[in-house]
mmCIF file of the C-alpha atoms, coordinates in Angstrom:
data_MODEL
# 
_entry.id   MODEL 
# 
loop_
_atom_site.group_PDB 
_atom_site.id 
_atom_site.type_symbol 
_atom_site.label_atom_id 
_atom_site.label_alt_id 
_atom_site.label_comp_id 
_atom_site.label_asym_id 
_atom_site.label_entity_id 
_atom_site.label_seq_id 
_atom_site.pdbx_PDB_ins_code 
_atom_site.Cartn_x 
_atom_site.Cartn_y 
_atom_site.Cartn_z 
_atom_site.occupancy 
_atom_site.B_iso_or_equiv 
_atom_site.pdbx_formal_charge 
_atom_site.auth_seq_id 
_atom_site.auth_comp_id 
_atom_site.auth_asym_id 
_atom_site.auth_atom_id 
_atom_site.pdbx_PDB_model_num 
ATOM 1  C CA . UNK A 1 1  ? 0.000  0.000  0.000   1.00 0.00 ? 1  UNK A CA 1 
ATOM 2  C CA . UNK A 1 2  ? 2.802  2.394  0.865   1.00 0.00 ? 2  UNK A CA 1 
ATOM 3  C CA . UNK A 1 3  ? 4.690  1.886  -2.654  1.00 0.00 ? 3  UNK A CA 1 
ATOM 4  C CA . UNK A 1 4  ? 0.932  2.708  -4.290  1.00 0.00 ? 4  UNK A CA 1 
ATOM 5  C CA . UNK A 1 5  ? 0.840  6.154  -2.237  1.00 0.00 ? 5  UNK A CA 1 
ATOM 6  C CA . UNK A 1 6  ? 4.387  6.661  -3.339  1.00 0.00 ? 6  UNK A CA 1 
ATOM 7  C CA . UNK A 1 7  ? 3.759  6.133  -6.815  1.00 0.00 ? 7  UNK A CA 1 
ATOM 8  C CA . UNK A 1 8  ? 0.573  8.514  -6.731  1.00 0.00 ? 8  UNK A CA 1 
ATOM 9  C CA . UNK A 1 9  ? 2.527  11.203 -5.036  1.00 0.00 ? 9  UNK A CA 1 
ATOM 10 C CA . UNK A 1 10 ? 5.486  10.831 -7.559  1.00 0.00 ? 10 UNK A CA 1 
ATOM 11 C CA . UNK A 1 11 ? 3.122  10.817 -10.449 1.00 0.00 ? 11 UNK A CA 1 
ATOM 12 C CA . UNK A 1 12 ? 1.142  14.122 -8.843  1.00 0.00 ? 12 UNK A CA 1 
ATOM 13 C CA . UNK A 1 13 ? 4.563  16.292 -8.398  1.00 0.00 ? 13 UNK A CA 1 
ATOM 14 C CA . UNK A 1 14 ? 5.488  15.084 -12.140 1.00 0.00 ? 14 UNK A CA 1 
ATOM 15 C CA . UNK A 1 15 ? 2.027  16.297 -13.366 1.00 0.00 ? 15 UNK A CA 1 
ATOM 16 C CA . UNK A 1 16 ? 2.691  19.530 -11.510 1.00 0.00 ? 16 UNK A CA 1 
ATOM 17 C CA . UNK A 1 17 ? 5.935  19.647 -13.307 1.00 0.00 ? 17 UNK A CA 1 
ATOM 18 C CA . UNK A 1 18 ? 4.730  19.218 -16.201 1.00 0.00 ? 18 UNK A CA 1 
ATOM 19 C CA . UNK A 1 19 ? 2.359  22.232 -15.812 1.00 0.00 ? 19 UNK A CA 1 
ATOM 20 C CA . UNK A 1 20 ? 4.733  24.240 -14.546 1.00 0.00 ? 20 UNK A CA 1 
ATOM 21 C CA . UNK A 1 21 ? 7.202  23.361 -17.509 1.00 0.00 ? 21 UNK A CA 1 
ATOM 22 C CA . UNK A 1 22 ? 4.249  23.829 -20.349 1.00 0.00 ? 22 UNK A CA 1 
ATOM 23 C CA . UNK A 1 23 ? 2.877  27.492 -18.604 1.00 0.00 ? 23 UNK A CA 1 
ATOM 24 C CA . UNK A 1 24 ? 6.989  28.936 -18.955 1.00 0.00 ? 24 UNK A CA 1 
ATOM 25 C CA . UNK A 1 25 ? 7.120  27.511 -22.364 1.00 0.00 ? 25 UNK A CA 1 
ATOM 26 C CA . UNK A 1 26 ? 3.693  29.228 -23.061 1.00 0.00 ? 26 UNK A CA 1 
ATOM 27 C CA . UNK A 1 27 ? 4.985  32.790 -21.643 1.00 0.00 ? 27 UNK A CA 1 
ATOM 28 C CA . UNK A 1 28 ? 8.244  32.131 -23.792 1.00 0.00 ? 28 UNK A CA 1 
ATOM 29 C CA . UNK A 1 29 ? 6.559  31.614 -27.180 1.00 0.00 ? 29 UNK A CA 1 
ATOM 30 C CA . UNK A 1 30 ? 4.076  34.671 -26.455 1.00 0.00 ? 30 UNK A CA 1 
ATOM 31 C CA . UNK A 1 31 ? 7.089  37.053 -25.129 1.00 0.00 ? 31 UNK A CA 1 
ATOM 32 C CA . UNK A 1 32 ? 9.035  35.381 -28.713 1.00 0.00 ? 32 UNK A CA 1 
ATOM 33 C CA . UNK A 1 33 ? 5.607  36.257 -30.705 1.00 0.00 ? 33 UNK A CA 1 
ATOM 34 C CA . UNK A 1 34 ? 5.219  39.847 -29.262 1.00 0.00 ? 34 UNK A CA 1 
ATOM 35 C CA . UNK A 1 35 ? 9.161  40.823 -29.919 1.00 0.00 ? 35 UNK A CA 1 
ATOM 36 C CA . UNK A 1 36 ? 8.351  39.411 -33.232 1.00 0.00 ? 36 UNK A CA 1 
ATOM 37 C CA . UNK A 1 37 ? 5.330  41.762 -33.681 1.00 0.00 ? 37 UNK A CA 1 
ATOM 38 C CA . UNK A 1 38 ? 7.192  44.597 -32.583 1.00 0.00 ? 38 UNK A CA 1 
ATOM 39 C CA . UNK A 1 39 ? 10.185 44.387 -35.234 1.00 0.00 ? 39 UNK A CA 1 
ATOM 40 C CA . UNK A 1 40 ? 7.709  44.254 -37.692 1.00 0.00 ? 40 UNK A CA 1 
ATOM 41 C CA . UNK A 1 41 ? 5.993  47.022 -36.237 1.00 0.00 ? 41 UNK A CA 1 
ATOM 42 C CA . UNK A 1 42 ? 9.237  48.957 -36.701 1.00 0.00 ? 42 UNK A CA 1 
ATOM 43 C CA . UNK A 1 43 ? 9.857  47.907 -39.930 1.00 0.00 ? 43 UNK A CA 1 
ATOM 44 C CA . UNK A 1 44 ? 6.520  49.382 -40.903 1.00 0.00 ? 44 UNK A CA 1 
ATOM 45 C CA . UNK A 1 45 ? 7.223  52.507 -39.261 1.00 0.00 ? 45 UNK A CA 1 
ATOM 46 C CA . UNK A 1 46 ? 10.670 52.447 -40.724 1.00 0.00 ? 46 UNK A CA 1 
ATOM 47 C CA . UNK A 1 47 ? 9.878  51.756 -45.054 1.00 0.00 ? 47 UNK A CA 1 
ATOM 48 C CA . UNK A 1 48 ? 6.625  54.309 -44.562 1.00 0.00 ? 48 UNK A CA 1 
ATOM 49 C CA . UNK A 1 49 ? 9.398  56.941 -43.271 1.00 0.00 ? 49 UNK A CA 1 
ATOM 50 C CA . UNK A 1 50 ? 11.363 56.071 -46.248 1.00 0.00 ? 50 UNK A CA 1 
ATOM 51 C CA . UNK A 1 51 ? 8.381  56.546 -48.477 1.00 0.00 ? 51 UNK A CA 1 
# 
């Protein structure tokens, strides 16, 4: 019984990991999206200062 509770806690700090792990990769594809947005913001700014 005491290896079953083991196993269930092991596999509930994992999924917690595993939250954890997906939410920062989350925030680090939207902060990579934004910068994104915002050089091509500047582009635009840039080529219709040209013009």
């Amino acid at each position: 019984m005491n290896y079953i509770k083991r196993v269930l806690d092991l596999g509930g700090q994992l999924s917690k990991e595993r939250r954890k792990v997906a939410q920062q990769l989350r925030n680090h594809i939207v902060d990579e999206i934004q910068n994104l947005q915002m050089k091509d913001a500047n582009l635009e700014i840039s080529f219709k200062a040209i013009r």
